[in-house]
ZADO-1210 file (C-alpha; in nm, 4 decimals, padded with zeros to 6 digits):
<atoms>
<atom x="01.5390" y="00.4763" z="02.2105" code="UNK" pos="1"/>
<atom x="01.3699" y="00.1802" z="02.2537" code="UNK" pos="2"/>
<atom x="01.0787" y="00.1459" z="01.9993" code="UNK" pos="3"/>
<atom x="00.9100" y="-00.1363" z="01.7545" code="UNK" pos="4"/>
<atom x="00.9186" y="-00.1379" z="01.3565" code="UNK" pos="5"/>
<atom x="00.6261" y="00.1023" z="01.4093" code="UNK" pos="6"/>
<atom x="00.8169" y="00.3423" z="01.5739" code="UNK" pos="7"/>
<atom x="01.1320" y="00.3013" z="01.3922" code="UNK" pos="8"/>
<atom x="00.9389" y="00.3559" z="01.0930" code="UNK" pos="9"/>
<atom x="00.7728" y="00.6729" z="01.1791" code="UNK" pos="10"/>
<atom x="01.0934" y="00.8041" z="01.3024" code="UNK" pos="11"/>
<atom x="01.2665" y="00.7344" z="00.9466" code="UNK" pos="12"/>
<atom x="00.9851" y="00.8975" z="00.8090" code="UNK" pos="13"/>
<atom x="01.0167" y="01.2195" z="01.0091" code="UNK" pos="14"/>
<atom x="01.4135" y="01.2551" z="00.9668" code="UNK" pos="15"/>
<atom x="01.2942" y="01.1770" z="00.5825" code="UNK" pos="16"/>
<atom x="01.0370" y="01.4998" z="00.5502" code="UNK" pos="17"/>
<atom x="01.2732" y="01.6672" z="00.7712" code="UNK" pos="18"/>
<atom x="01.6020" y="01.6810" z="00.5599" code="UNK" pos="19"/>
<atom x="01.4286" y="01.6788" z="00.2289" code="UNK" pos="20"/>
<atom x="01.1909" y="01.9296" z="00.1342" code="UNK" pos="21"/>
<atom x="01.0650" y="01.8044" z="-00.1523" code="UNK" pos="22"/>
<atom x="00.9831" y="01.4794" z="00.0284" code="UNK" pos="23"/>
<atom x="00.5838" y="01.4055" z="00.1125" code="UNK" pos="24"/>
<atom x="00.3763" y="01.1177" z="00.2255" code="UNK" pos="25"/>
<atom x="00.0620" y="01.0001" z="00.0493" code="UNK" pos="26"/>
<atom x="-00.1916" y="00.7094" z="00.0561" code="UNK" pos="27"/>
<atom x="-00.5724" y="00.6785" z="00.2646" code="UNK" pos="28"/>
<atom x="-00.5650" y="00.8201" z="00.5976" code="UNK" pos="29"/>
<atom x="-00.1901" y="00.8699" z="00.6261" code="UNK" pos="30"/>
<atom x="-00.2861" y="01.2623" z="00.7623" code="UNK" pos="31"/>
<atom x="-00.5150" y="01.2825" z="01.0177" code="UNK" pos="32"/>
<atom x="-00.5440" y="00.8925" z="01.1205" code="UNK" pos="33"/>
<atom x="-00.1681" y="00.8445" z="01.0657" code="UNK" pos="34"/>
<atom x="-00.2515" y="00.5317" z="00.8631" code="UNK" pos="35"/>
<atom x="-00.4123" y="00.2095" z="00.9304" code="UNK" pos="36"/>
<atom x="-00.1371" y="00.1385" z="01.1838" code="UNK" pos="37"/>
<atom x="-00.0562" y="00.4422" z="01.2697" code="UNK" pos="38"/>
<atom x="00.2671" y="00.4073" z="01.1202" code="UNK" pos="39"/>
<atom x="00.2325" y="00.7953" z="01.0179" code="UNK" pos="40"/>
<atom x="00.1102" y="00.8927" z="01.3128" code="UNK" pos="41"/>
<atom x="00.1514" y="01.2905" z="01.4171" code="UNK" pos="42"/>
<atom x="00.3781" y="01.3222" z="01.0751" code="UNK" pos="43"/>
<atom x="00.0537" y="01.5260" z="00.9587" code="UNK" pos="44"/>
<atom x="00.0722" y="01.7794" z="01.2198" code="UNK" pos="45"/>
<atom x="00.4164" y="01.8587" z="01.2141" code="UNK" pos="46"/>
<atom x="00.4629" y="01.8463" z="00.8369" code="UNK" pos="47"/>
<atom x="00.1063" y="02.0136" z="00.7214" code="UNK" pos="48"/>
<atom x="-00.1971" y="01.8199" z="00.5132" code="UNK" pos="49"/>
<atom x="00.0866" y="01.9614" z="00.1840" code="UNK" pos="50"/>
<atom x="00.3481" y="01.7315" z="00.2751" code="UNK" pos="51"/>
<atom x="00.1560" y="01.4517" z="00.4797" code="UNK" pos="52"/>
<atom x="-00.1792" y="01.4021" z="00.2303" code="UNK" pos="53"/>
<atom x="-00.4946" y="01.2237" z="00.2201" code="UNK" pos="54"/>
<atom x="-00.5678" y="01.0780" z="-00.0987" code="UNK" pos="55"/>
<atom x="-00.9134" y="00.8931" z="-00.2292" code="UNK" pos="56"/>
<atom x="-00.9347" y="00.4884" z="-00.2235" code="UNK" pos="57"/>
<atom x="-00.7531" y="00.4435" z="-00.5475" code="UNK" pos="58"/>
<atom x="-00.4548" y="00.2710" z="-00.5453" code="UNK" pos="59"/>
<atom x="-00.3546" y="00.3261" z="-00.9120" code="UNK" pos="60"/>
<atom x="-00.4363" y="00.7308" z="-00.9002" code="UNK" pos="61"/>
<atom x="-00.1894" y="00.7162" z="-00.5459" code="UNK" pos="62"/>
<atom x="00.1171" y="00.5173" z="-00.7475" code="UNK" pos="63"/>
<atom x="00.0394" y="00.7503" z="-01.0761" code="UNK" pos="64"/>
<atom x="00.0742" y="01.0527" z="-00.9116" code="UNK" pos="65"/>
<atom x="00.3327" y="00.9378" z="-00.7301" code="UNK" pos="66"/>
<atom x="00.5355" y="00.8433" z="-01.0289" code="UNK" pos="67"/>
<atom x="00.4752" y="01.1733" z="-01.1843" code="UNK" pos="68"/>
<atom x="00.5872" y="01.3679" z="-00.8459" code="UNK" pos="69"/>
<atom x="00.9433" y="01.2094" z="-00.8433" code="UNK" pos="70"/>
<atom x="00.9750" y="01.2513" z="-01.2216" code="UNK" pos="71"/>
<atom x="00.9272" y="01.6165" z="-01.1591" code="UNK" pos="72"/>
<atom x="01.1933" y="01.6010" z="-00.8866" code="UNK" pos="73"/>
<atom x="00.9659" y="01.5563" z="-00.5854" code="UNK" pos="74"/>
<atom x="01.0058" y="01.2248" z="-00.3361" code="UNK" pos="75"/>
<atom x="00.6884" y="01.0861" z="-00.3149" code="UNK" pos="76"/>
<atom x="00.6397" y="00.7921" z="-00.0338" code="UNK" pos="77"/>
<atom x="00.3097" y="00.6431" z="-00.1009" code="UNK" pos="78"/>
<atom x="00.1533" y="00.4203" z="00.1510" code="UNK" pos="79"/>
<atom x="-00.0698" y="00.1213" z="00.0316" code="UNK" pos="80"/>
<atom x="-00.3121" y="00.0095" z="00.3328" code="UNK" pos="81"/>
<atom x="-00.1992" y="-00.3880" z="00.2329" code="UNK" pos="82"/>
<atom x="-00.0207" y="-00.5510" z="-00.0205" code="UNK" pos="83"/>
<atom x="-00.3587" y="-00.6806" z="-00.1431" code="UNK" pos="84"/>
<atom x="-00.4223" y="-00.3372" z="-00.2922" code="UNK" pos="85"/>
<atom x="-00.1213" y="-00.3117" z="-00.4421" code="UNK" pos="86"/>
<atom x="-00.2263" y="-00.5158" z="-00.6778" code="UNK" pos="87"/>
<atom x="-00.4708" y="-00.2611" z="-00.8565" code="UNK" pos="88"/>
<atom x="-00.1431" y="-00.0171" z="-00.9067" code="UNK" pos="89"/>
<atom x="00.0355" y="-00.3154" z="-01.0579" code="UNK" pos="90"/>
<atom x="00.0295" y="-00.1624" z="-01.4394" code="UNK" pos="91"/>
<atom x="00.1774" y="00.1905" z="-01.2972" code="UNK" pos="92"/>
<atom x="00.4836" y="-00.0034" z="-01.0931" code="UNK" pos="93"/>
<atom x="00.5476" y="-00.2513" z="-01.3821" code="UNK" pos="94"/>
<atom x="00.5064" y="-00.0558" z="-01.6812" code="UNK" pos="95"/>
<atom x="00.6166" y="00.3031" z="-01.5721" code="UNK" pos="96"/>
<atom x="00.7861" y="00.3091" z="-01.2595" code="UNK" pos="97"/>
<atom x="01.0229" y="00.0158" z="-01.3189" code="UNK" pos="98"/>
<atom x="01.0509" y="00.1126" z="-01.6586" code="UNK" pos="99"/>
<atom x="01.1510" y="00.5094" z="-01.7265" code="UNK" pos="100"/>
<atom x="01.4952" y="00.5321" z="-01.6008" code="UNK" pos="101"/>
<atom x="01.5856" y="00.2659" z="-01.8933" code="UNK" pos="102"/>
<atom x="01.3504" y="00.4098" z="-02.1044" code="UNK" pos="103"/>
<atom x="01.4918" y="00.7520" z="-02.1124" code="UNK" pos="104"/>
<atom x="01.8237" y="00.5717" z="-02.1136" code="UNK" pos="105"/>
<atom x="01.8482" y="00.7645" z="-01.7433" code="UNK" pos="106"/>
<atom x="01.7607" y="01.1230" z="-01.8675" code="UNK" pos="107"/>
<atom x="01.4422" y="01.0604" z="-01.6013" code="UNK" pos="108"/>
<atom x="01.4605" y="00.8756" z="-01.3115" code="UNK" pos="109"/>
<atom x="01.1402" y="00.7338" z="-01.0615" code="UNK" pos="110"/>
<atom x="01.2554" y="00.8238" z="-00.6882" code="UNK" pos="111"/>
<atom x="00.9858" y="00.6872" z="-00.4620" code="UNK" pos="112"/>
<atom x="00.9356" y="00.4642" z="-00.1774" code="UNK" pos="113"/>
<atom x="00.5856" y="00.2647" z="-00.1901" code="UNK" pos="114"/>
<atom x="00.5690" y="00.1306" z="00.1364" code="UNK" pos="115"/>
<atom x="00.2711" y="-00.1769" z="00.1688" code="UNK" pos="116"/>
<atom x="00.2256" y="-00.3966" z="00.5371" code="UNK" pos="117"/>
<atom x="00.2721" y="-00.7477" z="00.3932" code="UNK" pos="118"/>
<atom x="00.2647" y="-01.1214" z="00.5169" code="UNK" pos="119"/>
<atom x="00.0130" y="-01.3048" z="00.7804" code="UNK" pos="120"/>
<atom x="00.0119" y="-01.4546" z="01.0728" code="UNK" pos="121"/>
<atom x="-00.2235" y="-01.1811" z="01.2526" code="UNK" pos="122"/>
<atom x="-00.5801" y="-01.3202" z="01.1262" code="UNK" pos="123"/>
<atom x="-00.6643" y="-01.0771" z="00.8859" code="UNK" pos="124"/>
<atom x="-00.8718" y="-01.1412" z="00.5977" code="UNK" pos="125"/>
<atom x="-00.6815" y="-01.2629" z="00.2857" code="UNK" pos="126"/>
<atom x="-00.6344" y="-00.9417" z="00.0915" code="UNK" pos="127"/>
<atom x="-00.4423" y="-00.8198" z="00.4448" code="UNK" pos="128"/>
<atom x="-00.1877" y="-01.1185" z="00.4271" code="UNK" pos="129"/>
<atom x="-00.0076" y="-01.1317" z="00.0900" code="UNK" pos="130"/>
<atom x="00.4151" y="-01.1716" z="00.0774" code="UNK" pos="131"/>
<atom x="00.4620" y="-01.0242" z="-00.2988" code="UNK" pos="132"/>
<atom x="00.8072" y="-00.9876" z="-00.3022" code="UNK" pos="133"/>
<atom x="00.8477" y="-01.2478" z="-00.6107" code="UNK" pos="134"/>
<atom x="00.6209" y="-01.0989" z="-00.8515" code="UNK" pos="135"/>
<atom x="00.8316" y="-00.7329" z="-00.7575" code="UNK" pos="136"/>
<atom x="01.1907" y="-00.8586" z="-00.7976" code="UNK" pos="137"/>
<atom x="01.1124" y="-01.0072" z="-01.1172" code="UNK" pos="138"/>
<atom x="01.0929" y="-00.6873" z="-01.2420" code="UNK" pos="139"/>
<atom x="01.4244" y="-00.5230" z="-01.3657" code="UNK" pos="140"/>
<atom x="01.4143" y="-00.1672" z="-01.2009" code="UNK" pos="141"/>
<atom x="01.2250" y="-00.2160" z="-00.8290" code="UNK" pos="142"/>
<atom x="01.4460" y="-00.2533" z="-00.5661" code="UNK" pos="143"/>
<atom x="01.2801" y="-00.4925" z="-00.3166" code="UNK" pos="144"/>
<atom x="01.2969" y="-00.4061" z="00.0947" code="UNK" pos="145"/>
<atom x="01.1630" y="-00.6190" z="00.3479" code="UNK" pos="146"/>
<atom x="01.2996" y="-00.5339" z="00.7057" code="UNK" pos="147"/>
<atom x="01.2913" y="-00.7898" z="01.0055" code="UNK" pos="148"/>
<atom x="01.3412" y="-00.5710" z="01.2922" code="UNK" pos="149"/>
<atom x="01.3140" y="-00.2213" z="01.3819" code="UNK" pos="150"/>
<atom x="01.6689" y="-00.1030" z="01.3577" code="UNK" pos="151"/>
<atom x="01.6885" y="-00.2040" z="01.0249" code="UNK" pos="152"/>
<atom x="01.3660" y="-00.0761" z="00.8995" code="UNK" pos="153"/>
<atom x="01.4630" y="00.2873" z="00.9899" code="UNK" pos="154"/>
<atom x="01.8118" y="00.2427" z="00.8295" code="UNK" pos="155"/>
<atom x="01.6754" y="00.0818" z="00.5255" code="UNK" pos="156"/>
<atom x="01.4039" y="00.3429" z="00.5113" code="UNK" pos="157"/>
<atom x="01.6458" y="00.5973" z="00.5479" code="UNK" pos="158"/>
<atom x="01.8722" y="00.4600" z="00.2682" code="UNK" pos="159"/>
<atom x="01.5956" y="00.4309" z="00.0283" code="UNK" pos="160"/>
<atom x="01.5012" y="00.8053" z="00.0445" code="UNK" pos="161"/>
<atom x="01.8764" y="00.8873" z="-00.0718" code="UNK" pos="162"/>
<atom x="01.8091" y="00.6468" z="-00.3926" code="UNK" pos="163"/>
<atom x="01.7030" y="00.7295" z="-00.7364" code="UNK" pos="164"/>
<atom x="01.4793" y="00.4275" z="-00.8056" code="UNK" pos="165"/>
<atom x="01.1387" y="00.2922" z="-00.7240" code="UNK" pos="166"/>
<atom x="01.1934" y="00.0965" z="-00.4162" code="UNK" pos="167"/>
<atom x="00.8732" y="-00.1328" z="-00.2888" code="UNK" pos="168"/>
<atom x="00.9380" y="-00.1010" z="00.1314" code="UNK" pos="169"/>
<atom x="00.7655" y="-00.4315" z="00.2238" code="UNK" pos="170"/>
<atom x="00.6561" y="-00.3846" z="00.5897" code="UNK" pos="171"/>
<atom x="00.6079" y="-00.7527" z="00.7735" code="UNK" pos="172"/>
<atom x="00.2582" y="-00.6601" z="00.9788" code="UNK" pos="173"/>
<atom x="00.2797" y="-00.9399" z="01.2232" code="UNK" pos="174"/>
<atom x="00.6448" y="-00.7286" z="01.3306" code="UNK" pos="175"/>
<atom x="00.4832" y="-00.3819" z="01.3530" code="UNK" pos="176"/>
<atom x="00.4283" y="-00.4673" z="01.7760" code="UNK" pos="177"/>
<atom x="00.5783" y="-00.7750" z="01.8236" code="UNK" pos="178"/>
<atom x="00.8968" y="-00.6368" z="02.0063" code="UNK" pos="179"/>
<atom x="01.1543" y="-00.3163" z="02.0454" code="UNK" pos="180"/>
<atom x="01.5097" y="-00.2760" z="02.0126" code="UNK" pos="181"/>
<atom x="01.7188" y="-00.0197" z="02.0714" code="UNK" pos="182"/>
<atom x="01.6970" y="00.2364" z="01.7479" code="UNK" pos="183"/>
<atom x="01.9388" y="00.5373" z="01.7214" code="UNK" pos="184"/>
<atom x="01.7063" y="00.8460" z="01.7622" code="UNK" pos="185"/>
<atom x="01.9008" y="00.9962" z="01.4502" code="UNK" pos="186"/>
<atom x="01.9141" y="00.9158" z="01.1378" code="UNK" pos="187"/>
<atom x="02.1404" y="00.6786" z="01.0057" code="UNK" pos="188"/>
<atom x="02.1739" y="00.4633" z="00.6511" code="UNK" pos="189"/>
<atom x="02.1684" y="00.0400" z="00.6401" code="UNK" pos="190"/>
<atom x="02.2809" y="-00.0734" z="00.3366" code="UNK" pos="191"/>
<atom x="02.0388" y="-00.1670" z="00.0228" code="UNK" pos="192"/>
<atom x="02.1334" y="-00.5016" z="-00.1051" code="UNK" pos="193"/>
<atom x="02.3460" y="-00.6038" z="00.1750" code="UNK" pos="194"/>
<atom x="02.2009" y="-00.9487" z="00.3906" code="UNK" pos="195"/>
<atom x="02.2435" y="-00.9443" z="00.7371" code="UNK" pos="196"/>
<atom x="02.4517" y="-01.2810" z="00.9195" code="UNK" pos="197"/>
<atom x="02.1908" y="-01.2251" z="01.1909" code="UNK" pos="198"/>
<atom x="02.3551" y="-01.5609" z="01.3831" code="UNK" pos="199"/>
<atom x="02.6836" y="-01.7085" z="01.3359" code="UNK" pos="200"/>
<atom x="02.7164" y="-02.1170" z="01.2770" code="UNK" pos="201"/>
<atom x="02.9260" y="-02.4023" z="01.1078" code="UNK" pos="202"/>
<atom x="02.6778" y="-02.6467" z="01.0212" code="UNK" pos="203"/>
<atom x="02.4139" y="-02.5093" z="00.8398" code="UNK" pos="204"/>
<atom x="02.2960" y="-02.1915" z="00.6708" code="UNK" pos="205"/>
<atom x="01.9379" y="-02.0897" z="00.6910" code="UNK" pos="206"/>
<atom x="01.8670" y="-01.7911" z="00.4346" code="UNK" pos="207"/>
<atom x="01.5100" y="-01.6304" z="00.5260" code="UNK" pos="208"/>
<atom x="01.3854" y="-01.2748" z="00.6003" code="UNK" pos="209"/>
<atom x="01.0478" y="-01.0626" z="00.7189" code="UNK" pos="210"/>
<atom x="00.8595" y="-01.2593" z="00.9557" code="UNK" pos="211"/>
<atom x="01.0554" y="-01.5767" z="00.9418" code="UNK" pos="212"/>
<atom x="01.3608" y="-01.4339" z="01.0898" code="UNK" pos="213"/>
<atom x="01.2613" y="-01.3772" z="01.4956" code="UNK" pos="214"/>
<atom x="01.0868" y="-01.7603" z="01.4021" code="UNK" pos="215"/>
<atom x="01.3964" y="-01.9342" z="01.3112" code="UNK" pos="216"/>
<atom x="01.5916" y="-01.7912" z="01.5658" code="UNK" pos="217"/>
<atom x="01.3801" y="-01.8950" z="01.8205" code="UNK" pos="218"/>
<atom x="01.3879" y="-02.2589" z="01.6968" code="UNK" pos="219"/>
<atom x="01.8092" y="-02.2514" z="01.6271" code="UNK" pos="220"/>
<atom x="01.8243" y="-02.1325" z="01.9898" code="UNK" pos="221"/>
<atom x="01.5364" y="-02.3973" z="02.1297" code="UNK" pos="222"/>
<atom x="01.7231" y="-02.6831" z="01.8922" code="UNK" pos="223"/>
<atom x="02.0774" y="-02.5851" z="02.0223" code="UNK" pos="224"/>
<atom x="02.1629" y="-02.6219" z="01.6408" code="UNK" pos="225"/>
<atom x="02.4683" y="-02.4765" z="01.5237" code="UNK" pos="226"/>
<atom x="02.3876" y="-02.2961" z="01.2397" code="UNK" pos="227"/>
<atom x="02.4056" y="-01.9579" z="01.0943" code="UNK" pos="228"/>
<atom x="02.1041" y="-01.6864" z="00.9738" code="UNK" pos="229"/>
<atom x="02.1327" y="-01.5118" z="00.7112" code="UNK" pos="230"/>
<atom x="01.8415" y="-01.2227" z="00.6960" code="UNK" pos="231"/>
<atom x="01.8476" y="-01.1481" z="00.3809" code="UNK" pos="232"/>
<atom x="01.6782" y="-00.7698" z="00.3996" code="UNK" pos="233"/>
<atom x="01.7136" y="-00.6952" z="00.0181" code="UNK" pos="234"/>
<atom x="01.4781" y="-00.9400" z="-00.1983" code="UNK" pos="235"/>
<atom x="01.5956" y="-00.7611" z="-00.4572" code="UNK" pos="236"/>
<atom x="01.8842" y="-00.6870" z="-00.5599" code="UNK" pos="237"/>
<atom x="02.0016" y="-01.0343" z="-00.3784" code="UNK" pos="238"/>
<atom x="02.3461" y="-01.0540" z="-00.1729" code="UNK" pos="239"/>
<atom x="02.4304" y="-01.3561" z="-00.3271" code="UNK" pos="240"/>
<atom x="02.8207" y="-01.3016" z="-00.2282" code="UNK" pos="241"/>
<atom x="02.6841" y="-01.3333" z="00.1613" code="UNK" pos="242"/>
<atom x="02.4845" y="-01.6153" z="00.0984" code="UNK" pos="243"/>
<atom x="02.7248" y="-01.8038" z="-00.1416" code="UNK" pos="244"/>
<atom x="02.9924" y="-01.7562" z="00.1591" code="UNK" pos="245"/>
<atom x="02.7736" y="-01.8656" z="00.4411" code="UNK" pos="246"/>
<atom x="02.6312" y="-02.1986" z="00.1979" code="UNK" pos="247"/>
<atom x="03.0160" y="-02.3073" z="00.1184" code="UNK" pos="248"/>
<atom x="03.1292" y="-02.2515" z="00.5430" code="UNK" pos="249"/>
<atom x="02.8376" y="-02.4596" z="00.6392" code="UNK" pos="250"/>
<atom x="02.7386" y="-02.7051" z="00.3444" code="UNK" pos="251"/>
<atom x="02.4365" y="-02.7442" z="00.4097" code="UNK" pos="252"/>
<atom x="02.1742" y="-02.5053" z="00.3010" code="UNK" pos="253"/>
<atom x="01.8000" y="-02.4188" z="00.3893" code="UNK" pos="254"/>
<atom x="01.5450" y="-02.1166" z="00.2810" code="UNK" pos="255"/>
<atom x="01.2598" y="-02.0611" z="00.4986" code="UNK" pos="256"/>
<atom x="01.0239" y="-01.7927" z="00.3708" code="UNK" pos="257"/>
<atom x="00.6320" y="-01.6852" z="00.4444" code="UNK" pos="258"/>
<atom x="00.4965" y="-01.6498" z="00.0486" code="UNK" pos="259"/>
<atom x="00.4096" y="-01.9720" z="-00.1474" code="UNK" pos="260"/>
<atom x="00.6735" y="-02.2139" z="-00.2571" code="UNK" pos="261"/>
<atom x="00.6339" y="-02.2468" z="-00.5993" code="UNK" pos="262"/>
<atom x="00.7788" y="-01.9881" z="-00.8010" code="UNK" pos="263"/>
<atom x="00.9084" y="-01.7894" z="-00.5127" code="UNK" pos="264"/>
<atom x="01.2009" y="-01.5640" z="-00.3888" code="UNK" pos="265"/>
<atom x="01.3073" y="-01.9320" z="-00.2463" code="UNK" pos="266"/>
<atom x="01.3531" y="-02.1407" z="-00.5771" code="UNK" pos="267"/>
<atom x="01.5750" y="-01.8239" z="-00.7118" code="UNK" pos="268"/>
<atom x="01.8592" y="-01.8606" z="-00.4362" code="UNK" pos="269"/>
<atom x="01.8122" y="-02.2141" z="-00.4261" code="UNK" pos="270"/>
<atom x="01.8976" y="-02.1909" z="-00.8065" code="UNK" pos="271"/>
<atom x="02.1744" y="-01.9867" z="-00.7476" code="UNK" pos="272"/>
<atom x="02.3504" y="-02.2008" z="-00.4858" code="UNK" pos="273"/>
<atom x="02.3299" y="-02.4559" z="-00.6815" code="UNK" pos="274"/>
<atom x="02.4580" y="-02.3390" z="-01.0011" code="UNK" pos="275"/>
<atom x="02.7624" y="-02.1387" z="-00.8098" code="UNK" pos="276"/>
<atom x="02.8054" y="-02.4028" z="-00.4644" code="UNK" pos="277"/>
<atom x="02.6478" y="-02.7058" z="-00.5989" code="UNK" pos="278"/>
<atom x="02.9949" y="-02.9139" z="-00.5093" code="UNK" pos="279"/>
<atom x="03.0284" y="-02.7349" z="-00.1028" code="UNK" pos="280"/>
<atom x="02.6908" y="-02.9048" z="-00.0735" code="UNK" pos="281"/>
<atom x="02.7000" y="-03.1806" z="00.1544" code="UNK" pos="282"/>
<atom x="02.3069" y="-03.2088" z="00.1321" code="UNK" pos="283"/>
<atom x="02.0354" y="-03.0838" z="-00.1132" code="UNK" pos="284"/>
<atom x="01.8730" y="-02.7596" z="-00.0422" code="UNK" pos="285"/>
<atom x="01.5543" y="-02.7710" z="00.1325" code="UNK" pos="286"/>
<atom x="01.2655" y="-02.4719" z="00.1301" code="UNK" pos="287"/>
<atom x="01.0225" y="-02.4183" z="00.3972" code="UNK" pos="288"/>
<atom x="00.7446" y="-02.2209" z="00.3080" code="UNK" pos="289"/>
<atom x="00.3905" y="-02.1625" z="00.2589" code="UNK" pos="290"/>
<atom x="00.1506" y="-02.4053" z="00.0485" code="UNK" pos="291"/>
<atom x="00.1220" y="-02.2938" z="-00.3091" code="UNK" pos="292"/>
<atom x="-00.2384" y="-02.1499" z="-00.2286" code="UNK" pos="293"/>
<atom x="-00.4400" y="-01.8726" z="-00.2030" code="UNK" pos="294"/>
<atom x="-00.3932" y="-01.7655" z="00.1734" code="UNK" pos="295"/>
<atom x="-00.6646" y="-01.9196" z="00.3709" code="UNK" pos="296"/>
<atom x="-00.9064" y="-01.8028" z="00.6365" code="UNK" pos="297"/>
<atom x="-00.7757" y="-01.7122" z="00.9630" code="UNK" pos="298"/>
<atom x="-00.8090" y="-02.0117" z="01.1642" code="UNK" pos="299"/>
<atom x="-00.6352" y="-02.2111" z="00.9571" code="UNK" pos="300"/>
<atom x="-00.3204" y="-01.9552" z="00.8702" code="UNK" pos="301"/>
<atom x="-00.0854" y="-02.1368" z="01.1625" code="UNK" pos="302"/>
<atom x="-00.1046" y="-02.4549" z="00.9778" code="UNK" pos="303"/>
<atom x="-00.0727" y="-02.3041" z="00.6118" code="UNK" pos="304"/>
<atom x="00.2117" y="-02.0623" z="00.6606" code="UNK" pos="305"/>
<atom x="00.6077" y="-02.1680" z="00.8334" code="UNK" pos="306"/>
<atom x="00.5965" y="-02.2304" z="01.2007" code="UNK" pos="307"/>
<atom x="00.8103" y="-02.3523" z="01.4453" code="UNK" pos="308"/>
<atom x="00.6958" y="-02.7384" z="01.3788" code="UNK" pos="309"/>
<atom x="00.7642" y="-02.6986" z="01.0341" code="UNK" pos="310"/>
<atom x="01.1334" y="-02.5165" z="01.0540" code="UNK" pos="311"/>
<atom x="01.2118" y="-02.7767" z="01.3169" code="UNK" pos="312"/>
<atom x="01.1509" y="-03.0776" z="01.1391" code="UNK" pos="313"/>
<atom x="01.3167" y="-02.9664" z="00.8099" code="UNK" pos="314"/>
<atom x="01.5948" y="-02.9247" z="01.0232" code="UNK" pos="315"/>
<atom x="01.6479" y="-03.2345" z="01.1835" code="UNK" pos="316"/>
<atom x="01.5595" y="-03.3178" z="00.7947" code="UNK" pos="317"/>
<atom x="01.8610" y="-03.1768" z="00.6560" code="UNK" pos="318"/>
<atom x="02.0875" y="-03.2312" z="00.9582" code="UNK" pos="319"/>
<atom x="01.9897" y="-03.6250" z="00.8980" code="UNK" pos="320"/>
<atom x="02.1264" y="-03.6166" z="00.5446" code="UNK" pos="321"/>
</atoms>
């Protein structure tokens, strides 16, 4: 079928509630509204207001109960209208999600899927437009997710359901509509923690994922530049084998992603390439990415976050060295 992330993502969803019983889907207005972008749309109907709920606006009473459903076996997927609100649930992912499986030394484990719309570019109020993934992957025990196209968002989605730890499923809203692919209409599994060699190329490796990926392809292809993408899909845990393989073909070695720069999922692979591929570099590593600053107002989003300029003139940057 041909279908965007939205689609994709309501049809992982389905197969999800279908094959597992114990499965159900929480957050504001999942049920009847199927969500703030309709992402569950008609789940509610086929599924019942006991498997597809309605909860109040309470982000921490949402990820609570959630954590206490998969401890008692269920498989809770909790939808947070943005990543904004996430933060008000931040003490029940950091201190009890992340944490029981170790705490119990694995006699209890925290299977749920918290799936948030993150990342700009669709001139929506601040709150609407954060790219958290740093502050998740920090901490040991959430598996990261952030999906740049619709087939992988079903397979990831799919994969994360079969997992026994707290996964945050980061879903990029500026690629809920953007465009369709081709999506199996069964279910099927892509691999957690695996990156994605999106493009092939010899001269340059450009690691990026979520909304940066369709961007930098665009510019490769406008440039004519032969390098190679590597979407990364995992934030966390990171394919480092992929990108250490790609970085040492190419030697040359650039990270383009939407959140900040400073302290972000950037400055971690750039530390790892060059602790593990410093010597296969035939230029420093460069980052593209967003100003370290609260995310602005909408009309001036297209000059604070990565865009086309921006990718292309780092490129001819590091091409230059």
């Amino acid at each position: 079928m041909m279908t965007n992330m939205v689609g994709a993502i309501n049809s992982a969803l389905d197969a999800i509630l279908n094959e597992n019983k114990n499965a159900v889907i929480l957050g504001e207005d999942v049920g009847k509204d199927g969500g703030v972008f309709r992402v569950t749309d008609g789940l509610q109907a086929k599924y019942g207001s006991d498997r597809v709920l309605d909860t109040p606006l309470a982000e921490s009473a949402i990820i609570g109960a959630s954590i206490g459903m998969a401890m008692s076996g269920m498989l809770p997927i909790p939808e947070v209208q943005f990543a904004g609100f996430m933060y008000m649930a931040f003490d029940q992912l950091i201190n009890h999600a992340a944490r029981y499986r170790s705490r119990s030394r694995s006699r209890f484990t925290v299977p749920m899927i918290v799936r948030t719309p993150v990342s700009g570019g669709v001139r929506t109020l601040e709150h609407h437009s954060d790219s958290p993934e740093a502050y998740y992957s920090h901490v040991g025990g959430l598996i990261v997710v952030e999906p740049s196209n619709p087939y992988d968002a079903k397979g990831l989605l799919i994969k994360a359901s079969h997992m026994k730890d707290p996964i945050v499923f980061l879903e990029p809203t500026k690629l809920y509509r953007l465009f369709k692919q081709e999506v199996p209409e069964e279910p099927y599994e892509v691999e957690i923690g695996k990156a994605n060699v999106a493009r092939e190329g010899e001269k340059l490796s450009i690691i990026t994922y979520g909304t940066m990926v369709p961007l930098v392809k665009d510019v490769v292809e406008k440039k004519g530049i032969d390098a190679e993408i590597v979407d990364l899909r995992t934030i966390n845990p990171l394919d480092e084998k992929t990108i250490l393989e790609s970085v040492k073909k190419t030697g040359r070695a650039m990270i383009v992603h939407e959140a900040q720069l400073s302290f972000g999922a950037g400055a971690e692979i750039a530390a790892r390439i060059a602790e593990k591929a410093i010597f296969e570099l035939d230029a420093p590593v460069i980052r593209v990415a967003s100003d370290s600053l609260p995310y602005p107002f909408p009309g001036y989003e297209n000059f604070y976050i990565p865009n086309a300029a921006k990718v292309s003139k780092a490129i001819d940057r590091i091409m230059s060295e």
